[in-house]
Each structure stands twice: as C-alpha cells, then as structure tokens.
Phi, psi and omega in degrees: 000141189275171159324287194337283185313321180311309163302306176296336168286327181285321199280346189303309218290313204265003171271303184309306206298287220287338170303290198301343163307299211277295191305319142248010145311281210300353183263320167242027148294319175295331188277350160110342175271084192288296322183300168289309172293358168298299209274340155279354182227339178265001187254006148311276156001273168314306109029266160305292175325300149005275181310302182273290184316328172301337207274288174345288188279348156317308172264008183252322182292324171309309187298329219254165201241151194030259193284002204264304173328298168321294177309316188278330183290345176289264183305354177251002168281339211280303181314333199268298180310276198316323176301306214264347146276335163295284178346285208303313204295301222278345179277306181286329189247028167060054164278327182255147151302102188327275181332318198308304188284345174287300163341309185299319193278343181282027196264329171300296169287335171305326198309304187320299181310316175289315153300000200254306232262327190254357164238050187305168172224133182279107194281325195292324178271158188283107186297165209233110192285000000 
C-alpha cells in the first residue's frame, strides 16, 4: 500500500465512523431512546475524535526530530487520559446508556468492515516497491 492509499483509507474510516454514528444516533434519538442515542453517539464521538488525534500525532511523531518526538508522545499520552476521562464522566454521571456506548465505540470496526467489504484490495498481486 502507497502513502496515498493509505490517507485515502484513513479519511475513507473517518466518513464511514461519522455515518455510522450520527445515523443511528439520530434514528434513536427519533424512536425516542435519549439516553441510548446519547451514549451512542458520544462512543462515535470519541471514536472519531480518536482517530483524528492518533492520525495527527502519528505524522507528527513520524515527520518530527528529537525534543519534538518527546513532545508529541507526551500529548498523545495526554490524549489517552482525557479519553479516558470523557468515559468515566459520560459514565459516572448516567447520561449515557453503558451498552450504548460501547456499541458507539465499537463504530471503528464497522467502519474497518465496511471498508473492506466496499474497497476490497487485490492482496494476490505484488505491489512494486
């Protein structure tokens, strides 16, 4: 796989994760399930969120040289903490449906599945370096 493709598979991941978020968040916000669509849409959310900061400091860390590396694994530990604080609050203070959210978070492997099922890649030929 080239760079290129590569960049086209992460913005494809971050189109799929916001379809699959928002759309059926907003289908059982409409059926009336606040609470699971709360919680589904903020383990999107996070998710998402995820994602585009890992992608961020992943090329920041590639691209950056000495005290700079140091800096970015520093802000992507930080990022790791705050996610993991954005849970607990949305957990602790029963905004959200527990079940919901995981579902919302598990929006990341559909997201894998659907590209895979609708971007196959031919693995039998030999990419060219």
């Amino acid at each position: 796989m080239t760079g290129a493709t590569d960049l086209a598979k992460v913005r494809r991941l971050k189109y799929w994760i916001a379809g699959l978020t928002f759309f059926p968040g907003g289908a059982l916000f409409a059926a009336g399930y606040s609470r699971a669509a709360s919680g589904y849409i903020i383990g999107g959310a996070i998710v998402l969120l995820n994602l585009l900061g890992t992608e961020r400091s992943v090329l920041s860390f590639v691209e950056g040289r000495g005290k700079g590396r140091v800096f970015v694994f520093a802000l992507y530990m930080i990022k790791l903490a705050l996610t993991a604080a954005l849970i607990a609050a949305a957990l602790i203070t029963k905004v959200v449906s527990p079940l919901a959210m995981i579902l919302g978070i598990t929006t990341f492997l559909a997201a894998l599945l659907f590209d895979f099922l609708f971007f196959p890649r031919n693995i039998g030929e030999r990419e060219e370096p």
